[in-house]
C-alpha positions as CSV (number, residue, x, y, z in Angstrom):
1,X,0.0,0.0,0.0
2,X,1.1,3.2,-0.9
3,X,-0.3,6.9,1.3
4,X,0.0,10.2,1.8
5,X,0.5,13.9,0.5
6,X,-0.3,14.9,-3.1
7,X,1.8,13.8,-5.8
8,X,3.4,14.3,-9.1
9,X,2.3,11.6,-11.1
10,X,2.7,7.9,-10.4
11,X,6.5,7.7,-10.4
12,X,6.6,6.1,-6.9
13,X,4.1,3.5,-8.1
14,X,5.6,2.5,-11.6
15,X,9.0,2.1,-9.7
16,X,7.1,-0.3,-7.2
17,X,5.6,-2.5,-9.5
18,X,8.7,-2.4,-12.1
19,X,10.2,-4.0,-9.2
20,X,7.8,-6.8,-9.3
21,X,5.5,-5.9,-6.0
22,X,1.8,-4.9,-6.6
23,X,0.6,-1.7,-5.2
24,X,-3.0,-3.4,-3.9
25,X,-4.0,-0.1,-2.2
26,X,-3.3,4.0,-2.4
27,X,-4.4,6.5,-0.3
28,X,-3.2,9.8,-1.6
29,X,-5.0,13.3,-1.0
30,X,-5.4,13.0,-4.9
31,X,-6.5,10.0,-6.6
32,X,-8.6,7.0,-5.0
33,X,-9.6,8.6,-1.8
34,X,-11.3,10.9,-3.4
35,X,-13.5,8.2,-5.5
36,X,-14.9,6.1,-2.3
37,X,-17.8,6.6,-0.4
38,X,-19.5,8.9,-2.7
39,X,-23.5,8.8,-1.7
40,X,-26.3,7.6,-3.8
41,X,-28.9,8.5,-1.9
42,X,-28.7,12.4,-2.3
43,X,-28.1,14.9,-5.8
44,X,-24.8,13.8,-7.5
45,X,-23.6,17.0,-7.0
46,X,-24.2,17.2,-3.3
47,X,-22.7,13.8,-3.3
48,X,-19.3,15.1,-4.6
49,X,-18.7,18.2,-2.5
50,X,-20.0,16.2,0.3
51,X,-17.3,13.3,-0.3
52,X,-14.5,16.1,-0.9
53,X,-15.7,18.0,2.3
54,X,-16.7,15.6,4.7
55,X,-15.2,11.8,3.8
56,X,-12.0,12.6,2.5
57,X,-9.8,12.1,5.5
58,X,-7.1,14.8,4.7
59,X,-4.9,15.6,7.6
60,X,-5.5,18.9,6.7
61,X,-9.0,18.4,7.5
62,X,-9.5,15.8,10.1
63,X,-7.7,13.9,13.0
64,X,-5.8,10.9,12.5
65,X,-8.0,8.7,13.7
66,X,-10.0,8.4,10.7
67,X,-7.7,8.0,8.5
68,X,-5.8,5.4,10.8
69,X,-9.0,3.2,10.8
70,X,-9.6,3.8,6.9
71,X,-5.5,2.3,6.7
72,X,-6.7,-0.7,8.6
73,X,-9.5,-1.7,7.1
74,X,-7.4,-1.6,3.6
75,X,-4.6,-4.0,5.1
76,X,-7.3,-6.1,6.7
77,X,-9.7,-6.4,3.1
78,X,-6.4,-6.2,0.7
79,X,-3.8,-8.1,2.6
80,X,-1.0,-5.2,2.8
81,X,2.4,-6.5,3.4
82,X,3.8,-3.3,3.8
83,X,3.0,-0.2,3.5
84,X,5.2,3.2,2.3
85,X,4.2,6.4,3.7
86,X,5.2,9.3,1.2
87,X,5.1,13.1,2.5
88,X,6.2,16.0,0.2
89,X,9.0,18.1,1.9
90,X,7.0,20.8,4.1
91,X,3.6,19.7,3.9
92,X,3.5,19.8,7.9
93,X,0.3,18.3,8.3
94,X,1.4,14.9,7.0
95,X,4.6,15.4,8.1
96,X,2.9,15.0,11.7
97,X,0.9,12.5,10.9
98,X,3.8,10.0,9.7
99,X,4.6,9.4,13.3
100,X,1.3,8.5,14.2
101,X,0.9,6.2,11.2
102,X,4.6,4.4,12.0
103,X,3.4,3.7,15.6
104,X,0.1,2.2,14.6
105,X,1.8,0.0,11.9
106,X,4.5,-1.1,14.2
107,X,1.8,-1.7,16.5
108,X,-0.4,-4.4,14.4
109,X,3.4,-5.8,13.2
110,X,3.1,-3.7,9.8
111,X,6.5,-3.0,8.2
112,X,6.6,0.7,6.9
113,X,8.8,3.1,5.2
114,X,8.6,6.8,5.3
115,X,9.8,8.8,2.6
116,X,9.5,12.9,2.0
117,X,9.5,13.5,-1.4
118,X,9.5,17.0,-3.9
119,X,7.0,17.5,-6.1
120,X,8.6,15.9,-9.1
121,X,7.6,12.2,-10.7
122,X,11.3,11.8,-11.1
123,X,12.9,9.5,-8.6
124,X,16.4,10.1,-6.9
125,X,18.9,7.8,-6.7
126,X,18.4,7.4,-2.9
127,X,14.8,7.2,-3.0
128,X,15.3,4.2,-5.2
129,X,17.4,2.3,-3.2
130,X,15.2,2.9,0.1
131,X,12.4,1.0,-2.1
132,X,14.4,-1.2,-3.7
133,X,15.5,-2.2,0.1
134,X,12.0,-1.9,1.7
135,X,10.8,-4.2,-0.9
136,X,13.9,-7.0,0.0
137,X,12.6,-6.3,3.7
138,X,8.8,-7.5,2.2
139,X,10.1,-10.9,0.4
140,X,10.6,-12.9,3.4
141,X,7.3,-10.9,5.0
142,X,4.2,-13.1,5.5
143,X,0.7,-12.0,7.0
């Protein structure tokens, strides 16, 4: 599973699964979070700015908590092995919450891997090798 902060692109994720793991789950502030839980029951366009206002657990917007339960439930139903946080350098709000995210996974025996990025799709040279290590680390892993 790959969260976090906005990003440039999928550069993170093509490098993941280039590598020959499967990226079963994201949960970035753009992309899939925004297109769950969207309501049937009301106007479509209530429905929207209701899921961007309301269920969209940004830690700009919310607690943790949410968002920590919403990262549960995805490596309960998907079967994470291991999950990499991503933050952009100086969005503080994820910034904060990557501690509280690395104790809850170290908690329920998650391995993680925490990694502040720019807002580029291009991947460093060190960047690389952190994945390329975290996903050695995930090989002899099992859930």
């Amino acid at each position: 599973m790959v969260s976090g902060s906005m990003q440039c692109g999928t550069g993170i994720i093509r490098f993941i699964e280039k590598m020959g793991a499967e990226v079963v789950e994201t949960d970035f502030c753009t992309g899939g979070r925004y297109l769950k839980k969207i309501r049937e029951d009301i106007p479509p366009l209530k429905a929207l700015s209701y899921g961007y206002i309301m269920e969209t657990r940004c830690a700009r917007m919310f607690d943790s908590e949410p968002r920590l339960s919403l990262i549960k439930d995805a490596i309960q139903k998907k079967g994470v092995r291991g999950i990499i946080h991503v933050s952009m350098k100086f969005c503080d709000t994820y910034l904060y919450e990557a501690n509280k995210i690395k104790a809850m996974l170290d908690e329920i025996g998650v391995p993680s891997l925490f990694l502040e990025v720019e807002y580029s799709d291009r991947l460093s040279g060190s960047l690389k090798t952190r994945l390329q290590a975290f996903m050695e680390l995930l090989e002899g892993y099992e859930r």
